[in-house]
C-alpha positions as CSV (number, residue, x, y, z in Angstrom):
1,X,128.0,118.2,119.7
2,X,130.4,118.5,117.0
3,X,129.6,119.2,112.8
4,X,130.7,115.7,112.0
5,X,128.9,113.9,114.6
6,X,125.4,116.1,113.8
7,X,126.0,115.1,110.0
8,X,126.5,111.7,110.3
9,X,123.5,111.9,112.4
10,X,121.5,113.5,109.5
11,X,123.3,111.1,107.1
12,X,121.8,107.7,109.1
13,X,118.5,109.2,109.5
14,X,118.1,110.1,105.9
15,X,119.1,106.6,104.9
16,X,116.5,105.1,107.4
17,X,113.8,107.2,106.4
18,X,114.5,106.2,102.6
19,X,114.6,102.8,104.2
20,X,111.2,103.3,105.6
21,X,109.6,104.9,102.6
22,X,110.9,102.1,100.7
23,X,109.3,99.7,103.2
24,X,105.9,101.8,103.2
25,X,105.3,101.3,99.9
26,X,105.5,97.7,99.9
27,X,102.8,97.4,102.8
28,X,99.2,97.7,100.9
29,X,95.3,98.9,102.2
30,X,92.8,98.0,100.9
31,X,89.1,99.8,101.1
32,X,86.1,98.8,100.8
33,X,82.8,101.2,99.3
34,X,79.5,100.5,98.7
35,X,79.1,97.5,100.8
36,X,81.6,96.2,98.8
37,X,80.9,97.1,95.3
38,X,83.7,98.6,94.9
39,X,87.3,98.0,96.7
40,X,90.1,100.1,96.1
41,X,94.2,98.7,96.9
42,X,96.6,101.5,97.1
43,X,99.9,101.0,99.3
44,X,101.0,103.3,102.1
45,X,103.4,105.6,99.9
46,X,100.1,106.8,98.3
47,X,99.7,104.7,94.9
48,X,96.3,103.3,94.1
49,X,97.3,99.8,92.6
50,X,94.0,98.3,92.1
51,X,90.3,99.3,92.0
52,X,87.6,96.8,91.3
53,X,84.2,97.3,90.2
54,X,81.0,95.0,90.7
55,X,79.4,94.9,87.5
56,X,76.2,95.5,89.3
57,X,76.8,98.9,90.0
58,X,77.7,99.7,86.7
59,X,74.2,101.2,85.4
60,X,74.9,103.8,82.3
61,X,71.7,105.8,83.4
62,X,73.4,106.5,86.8
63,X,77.2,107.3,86.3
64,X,77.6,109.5,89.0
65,X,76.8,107.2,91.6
66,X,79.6,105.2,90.4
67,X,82.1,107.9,89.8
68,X,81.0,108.4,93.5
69,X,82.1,105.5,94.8
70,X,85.3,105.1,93.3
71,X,86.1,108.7,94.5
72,X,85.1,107.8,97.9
73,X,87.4,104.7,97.5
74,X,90.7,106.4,96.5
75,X,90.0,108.9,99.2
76,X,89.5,105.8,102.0
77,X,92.1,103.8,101.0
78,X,95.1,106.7,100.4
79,X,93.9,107.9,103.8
80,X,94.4,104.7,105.4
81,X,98.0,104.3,103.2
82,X,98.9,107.8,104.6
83,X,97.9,106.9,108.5
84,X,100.3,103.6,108.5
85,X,103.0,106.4,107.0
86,X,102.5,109.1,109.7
87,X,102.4,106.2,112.9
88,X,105.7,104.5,111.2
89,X,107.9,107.7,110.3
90,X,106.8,109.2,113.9
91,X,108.3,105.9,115.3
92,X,111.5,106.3,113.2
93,X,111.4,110.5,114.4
94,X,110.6,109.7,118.2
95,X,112.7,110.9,120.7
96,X,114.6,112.8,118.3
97,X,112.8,116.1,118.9
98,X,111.7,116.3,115.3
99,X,107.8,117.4,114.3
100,X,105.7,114.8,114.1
101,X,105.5,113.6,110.0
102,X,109.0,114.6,109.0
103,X,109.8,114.1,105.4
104,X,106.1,113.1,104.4
């Protein structure tokens, strides 16, 4: 294989996988904490977008269980963002000999 052909290669795979990340963060997760009390919307790129909180868990004599929740929120819903980003940039790398979660 020739220099050229190996860096326009690299070129169309670079543009794909800006494609792709472009793509990712469009798609959005949402989680769900608490049994509900509070749900946390991030996107698949890793941005929380939204985080809503049932008043009813809002109690000023017990903060922490609410910081708590909205911790364990983030964490759940960036987790799930980052697993639809892993399974669709392995797609885009399979077959191409490249590890598993290139340019994450």
């Amino acid at each position: 294989m020739n220099i050229a052909k190996m860096m326009k290669q690299a070129q169309q795979m670079q543009k794909k996988m800006a494609e792709m990340q472009e793509e990712l963060a469009q798609r959005e997760v949402e989680a769900s904490v608490g049994g509900g009390k509070v749900t946390v919307r991030a996107n698949a790129g890793g941005d929380v977008l939204e985080i809503k909180i049932d008043p009813a868990v809002v109690d000023p004599d017990d903060v922490e269980m609410l910081e708590d929740l909205v911790l364990s929120g983030v964490k759940q819903a960036i987790e799930e963002g980052k697993a639809i980003n892993q399974e669709e940039m392995g797609k885009l790398t399979a077959g191409m000999g490249l590890p598993p979660g290139l340019g994450l």
